[in-house]
N, C-alpha and C positions, 0 to 999 in steps of 0.2 A: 415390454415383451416378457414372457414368463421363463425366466432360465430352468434346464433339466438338466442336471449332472448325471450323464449316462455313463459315468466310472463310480459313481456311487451306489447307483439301481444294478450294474452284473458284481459289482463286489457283494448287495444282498442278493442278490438271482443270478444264479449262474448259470440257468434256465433260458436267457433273454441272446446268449452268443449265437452269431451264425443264423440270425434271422431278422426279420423286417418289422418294425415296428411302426403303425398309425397312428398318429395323432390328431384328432379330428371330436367334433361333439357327439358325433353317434346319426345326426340330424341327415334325412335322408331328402337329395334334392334332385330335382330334373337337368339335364344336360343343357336343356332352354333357360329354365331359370335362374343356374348357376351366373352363365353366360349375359344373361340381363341383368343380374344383380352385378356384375363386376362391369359392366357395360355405364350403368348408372353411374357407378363409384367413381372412375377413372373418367366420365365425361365420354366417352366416346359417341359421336354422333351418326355413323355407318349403319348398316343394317347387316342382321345374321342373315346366310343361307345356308340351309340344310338339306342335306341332301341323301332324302329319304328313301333314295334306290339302294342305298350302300351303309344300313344299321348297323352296328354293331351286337347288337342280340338286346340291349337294355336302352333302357330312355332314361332311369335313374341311377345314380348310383349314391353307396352305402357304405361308408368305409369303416369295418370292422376295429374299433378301437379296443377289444377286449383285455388284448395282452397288456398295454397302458395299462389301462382302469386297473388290474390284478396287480399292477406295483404299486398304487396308491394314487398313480395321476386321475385328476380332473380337470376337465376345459373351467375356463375361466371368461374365455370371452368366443364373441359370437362368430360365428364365419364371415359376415358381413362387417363385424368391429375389426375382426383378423384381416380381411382384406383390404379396409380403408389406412389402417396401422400400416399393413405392408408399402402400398401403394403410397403412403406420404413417405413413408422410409427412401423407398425409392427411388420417389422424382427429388426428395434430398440433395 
């Protein structure tokens, strides 16, 4: 996993206090297929339901990595490398 010393990054930006920082590749994906793609990884053999009476206003979502990127971070590995990483950590 990629270490981030976040008392290194507000000792150079003092900019970064008191707010929420994303981490993420920029990569814009669907609610469905997030959900299939981790569904794959962990094995699960169940089925989604959704339930399209009760949306939340979006079907993808998009997580703003900006503020990262403008201290110098960059992803390194994929959502789907990040979540099989996680997932072996895990059942560890």
């Amino acid at each position: 996993m990629q270490n981030i010393n976040f008392k290194d990054l507000y000792n150079n930006n003092k900019e970064i206090r008191n707010t929420h920082i994303n981490i993420g590749s920029g990569e814009e994906f669907s609610i469905k297929n997030l959900a299939m793609l981790i569904k794959n990884i962990v094995g699960y053999k169940g089925e989604f339901m959704f339930n399209k009476a009760k949306p939340d206003g979006t079907f993808k979502k998009l997580i703003d990595n900006s503020k990262i990127r403008s201290l110098g971070w960059k992803h390194k590995v994929t959502l789907s490398e990040g979540i099989k990483r996680i997932y072996s950590w895990y059942i560890a």
